[in-house]
C-alpha positions in Angstrom: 2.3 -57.3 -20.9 -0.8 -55.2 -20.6 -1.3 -52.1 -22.6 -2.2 -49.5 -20.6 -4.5 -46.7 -22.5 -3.6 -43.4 -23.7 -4.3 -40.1 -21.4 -4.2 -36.9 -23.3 -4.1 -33.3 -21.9 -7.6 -32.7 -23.3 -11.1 -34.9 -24.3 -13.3 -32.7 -26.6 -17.0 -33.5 -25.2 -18.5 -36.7 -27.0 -21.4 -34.9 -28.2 -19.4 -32.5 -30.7 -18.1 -33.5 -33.8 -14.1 -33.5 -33.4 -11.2 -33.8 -35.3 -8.5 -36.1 -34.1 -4.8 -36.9 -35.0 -5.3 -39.7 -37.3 -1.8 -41.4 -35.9 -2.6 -41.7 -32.3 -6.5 -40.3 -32.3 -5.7 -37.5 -29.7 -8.2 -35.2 -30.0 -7.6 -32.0 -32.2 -9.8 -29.6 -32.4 -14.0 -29.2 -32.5 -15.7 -28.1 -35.5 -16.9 -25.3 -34.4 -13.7 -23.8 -34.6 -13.2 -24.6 -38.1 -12.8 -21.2 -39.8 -12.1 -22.6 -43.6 -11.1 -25.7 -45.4 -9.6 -24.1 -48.3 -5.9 -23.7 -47.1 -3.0 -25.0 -48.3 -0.2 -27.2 -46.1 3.4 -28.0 -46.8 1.7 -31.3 -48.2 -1.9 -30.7 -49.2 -4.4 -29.5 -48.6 -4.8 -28.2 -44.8 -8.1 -26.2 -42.4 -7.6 -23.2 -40.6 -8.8 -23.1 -37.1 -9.6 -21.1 -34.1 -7.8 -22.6 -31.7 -6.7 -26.6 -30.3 -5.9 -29.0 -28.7 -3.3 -31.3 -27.5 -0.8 -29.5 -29.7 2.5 -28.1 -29.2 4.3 -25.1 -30.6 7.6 -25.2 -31.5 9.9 -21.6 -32.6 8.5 -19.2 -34.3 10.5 -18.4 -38.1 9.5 -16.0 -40.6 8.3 -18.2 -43.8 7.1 -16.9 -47.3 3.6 -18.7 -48.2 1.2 -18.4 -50.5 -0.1 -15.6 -49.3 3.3 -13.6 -48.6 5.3 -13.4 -45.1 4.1 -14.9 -42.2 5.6 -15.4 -38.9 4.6 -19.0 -38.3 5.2 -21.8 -35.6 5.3 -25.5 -36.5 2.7 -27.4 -34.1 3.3 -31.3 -33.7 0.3 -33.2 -31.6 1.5 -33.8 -27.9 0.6 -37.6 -27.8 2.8 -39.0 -30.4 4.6 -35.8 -32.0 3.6 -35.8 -35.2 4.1 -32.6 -37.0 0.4 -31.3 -37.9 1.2 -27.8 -39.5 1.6 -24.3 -37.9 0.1 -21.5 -35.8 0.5 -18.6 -37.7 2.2 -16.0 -35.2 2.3 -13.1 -37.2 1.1 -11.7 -40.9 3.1 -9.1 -42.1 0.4 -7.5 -44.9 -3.1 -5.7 -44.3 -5.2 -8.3 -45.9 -3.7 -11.2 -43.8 -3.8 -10.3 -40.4 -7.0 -12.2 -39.8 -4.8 -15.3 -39.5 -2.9 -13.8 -36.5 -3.0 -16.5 -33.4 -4.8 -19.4 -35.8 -4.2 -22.8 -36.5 -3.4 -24.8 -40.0 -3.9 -28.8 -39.6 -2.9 -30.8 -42.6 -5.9 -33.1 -43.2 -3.5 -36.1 -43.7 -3.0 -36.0 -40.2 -6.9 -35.4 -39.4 -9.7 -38.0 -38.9 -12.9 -36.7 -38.1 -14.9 -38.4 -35.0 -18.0 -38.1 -33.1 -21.3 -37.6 -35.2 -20.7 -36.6 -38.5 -22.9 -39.4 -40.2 
């Protein structure tokens, strides 16, 4: 039986540093889209970024965080479907809108490759 390799939707350019789903190695996003690292997930800590890749969005639901009420989608990584965290949809207060149309990744479900020795 011959394995045949993975495709996915997207390949980030080799010559940026990346992060990648740390289940199937699909990669996630680039750091240059990384807007902080001090955000929390439903399990730990978690990064908030620009935008994506290889990431689906399920229904959007109104959720109380940290930070108050958020309209938020769940994303999971299109390769193998693993739930990575949420696109935050909508902010309902002043102070959070900023996080309209970004991305939280758990960084359980991160590993970074490409460059960053």
């Amino acid at each position: 039986l011959v394995k045949s390799p993975r495709t996915f939707r997207s390949y980030l350019p080799r010559c940026h540093r990346t992060y990648s789903c740390v289940h199937c190695r699909a990669h996630l996003a680039k750091h240059d889209e990384l807007i902080s690292k001090s955000f929390q997930g439903s399990h730990g800590r978690a990064y908030l970024f620009n935008s994506v890749v290889n990431v689906g969005c399920g229904p959007a639901e109104q959720r109380l965080l940290l930070t108050g009420l958020h309209s938020v989608a769940d994303i999971f990584c299109e390769s193998c479907k693993t739930t990575l965290g949420w696109k935050y949809e909508q902010a309902f207060e002043t102070s959070q809108k900023y996080k309209e149309g970004k991305y939280i990744i758990e960084m359980s479900h991160m590993v970074k490759d490409n460059g960053w020795d």
